[in-house]
C-alpha positions in Angstrom: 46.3 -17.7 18.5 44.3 -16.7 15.3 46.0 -17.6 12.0 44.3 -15.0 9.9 46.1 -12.5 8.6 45.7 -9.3 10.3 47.2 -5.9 9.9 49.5 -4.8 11.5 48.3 -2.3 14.6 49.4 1.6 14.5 51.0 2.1 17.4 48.2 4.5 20.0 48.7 7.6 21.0 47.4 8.4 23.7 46.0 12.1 22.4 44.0 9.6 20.2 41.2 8.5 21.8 39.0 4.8 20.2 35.6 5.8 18.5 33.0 4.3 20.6 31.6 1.2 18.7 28.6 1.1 16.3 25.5 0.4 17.2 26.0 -3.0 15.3 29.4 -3.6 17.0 27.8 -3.2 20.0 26.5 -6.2 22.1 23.8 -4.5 23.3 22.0 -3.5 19.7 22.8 -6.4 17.9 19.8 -7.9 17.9 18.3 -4.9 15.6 21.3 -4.1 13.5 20.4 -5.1 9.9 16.8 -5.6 9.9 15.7 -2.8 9.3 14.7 -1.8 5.0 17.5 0.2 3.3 17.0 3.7 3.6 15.9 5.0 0.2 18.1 7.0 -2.4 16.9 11.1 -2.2 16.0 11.0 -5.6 13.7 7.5 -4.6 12.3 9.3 -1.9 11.4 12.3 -3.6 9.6 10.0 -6.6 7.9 7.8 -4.0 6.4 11.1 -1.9 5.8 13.2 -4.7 3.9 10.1 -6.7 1.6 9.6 -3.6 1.0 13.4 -3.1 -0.1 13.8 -6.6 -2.3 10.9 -6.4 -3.8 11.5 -3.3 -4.5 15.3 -4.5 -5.8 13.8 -7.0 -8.4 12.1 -5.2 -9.5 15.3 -3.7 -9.9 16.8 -6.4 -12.1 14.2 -8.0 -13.9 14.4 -4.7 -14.5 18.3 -5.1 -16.0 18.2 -8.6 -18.1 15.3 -7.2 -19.2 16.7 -3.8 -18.4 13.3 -2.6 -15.4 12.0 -0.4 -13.3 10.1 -2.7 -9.7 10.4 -0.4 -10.3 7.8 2.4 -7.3 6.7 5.0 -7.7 3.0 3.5 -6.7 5.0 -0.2 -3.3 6.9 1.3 -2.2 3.3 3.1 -2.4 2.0 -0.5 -0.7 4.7 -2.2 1.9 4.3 -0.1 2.2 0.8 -0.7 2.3 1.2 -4.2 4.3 3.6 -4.8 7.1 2.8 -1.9 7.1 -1.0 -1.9 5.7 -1.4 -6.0 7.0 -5.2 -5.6 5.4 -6.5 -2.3 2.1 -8.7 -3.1 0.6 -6.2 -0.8 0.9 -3.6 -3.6 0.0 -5.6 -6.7 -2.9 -4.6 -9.0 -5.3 -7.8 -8.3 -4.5 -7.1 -4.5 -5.5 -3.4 -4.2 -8.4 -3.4 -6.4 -9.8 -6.7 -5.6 -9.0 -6.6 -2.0 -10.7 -2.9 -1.2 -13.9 -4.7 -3.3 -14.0 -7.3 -1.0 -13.7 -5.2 2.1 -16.3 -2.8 1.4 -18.6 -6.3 0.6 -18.0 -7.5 3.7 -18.5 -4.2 5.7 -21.6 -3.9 3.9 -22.8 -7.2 4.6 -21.6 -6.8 8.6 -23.5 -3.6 8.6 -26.4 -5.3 7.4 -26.1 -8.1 10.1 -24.8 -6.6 13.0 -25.2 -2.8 12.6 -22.8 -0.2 12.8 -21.1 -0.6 15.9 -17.1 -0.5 16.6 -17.7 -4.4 17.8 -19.0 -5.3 14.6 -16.1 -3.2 12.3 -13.7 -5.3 14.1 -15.1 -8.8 13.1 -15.5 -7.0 9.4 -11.8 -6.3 9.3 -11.0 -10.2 10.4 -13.9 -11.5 7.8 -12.2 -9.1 5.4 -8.7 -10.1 6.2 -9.5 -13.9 6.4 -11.2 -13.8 2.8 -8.4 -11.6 1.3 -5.8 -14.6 2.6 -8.2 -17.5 1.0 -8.7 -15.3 -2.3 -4.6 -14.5 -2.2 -5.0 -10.4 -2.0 -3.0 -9.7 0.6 -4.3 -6.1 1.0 -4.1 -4.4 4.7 -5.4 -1.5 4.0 -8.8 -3.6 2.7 -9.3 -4.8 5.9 -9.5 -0.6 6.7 -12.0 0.0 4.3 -14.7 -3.0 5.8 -14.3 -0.8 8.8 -14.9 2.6 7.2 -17.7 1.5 5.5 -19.3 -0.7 8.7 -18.7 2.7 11.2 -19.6 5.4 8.3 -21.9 3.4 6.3 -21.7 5.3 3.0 -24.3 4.8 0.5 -23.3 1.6 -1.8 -24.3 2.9 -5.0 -21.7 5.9 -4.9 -19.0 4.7 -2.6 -18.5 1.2 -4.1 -18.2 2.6 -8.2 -16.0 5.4 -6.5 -14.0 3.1 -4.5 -13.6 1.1 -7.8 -12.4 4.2 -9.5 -9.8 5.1 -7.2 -8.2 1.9 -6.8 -7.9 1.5 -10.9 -6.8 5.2 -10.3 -3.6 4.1 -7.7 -2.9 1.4 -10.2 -2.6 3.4 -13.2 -0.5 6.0 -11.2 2.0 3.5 -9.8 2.1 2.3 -14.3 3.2 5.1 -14.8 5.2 6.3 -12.3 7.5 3.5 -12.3 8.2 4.4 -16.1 8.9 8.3 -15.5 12.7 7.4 -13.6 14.6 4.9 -14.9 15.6 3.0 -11.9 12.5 2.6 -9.8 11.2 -0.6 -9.8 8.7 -1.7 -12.8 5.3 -2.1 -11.1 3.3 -4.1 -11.3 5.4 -7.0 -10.7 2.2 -8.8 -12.2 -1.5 -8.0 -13.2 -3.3 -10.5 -11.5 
């Protein structure tokens, strides 16, 4: 016998048939109900996709007037990161600049060592990740760009001041983004 109050139960009809249970009330689903993010407000969404859009086009841009690539994949995973989750680590200033410095370092210096092989970009991305964890940049999408630069091996003296560029560039856009609607998130939760 429970002694908590409960309501009392409307008598069934039997036109009336019980909603099936949630996928949360369900025994079978429990185990993933509630661990999932919230989903996002439109007006969120629309900021967050629209912010990484316009800095990614950007990038092409740059890239166009430069005749150099200036968009790589490691670039979009960070503008995602900063512009969707603005208060992870994995999105602060010192951990996307820093951390896509010190993955094109070690690339470079894997390339140097072992060549360009798809072997030797997979110990540059555990170097990379392994140095970004002792230097506290969490940066995933750094351990991406030892990889690029280790398979691709772009020319140091254009891709690193580039790669510079466009990280101070995500930064700047996730500043000021998070000031253009009032109730996104202020990033960066810190500098450095």
């Amino acid at each position: 016998m429970s002694t908590a109050l409960q309501p009392p139960s409307a008598p069934s009809t039997p036109s009336t048939p019980a909603p099936p249970p949630s996928p949360a009330e369900s025994s079978r689903f429990r185990f993933a109900a509630g661990r999932a993010p919230a989903r996002p407000t439109p007006a969120a969404a629309f900021h967050s996709i629209s912010a990484v859009t316009s800095v990614l086009l950007g990038l092409v841009g740059i890239g166009a007037v430069l005749n150099e690539p200036v968009l790589i994949p490691p670039l979009a995973a960070s503008a995602a990161l900063v512009h969707s989750a603005p208060t992870l680590p994995l999105a602060q200033p010192r951990s996307v600049v820093v951390g896509h410095l010190l993955g094109a370092a070690v690339g470079y210096g894997v390339l140097a060592a072992a060549g360009g092989s798809a072997w030797a970009a997979a110990v540059a991305a555990g170097v990379t990740l392994a140095l970004l964890m002792a230097a506290r940049t969490p940066h995933a999408a750094a351990c991406a760009t030892a990889v690029v630069v280790v398979l691709q091996s772009p020319a140091p003296g254009r891709f690193v001041p580039l790669l510079f560029g466009a990280t101070v560039l995500l930064v700047l856009t996730g500043y000021a983004a998070s000031r253009v609607r009032r109730k996104a998130p202020r990033y960066p939760a810190y500098w450095w």
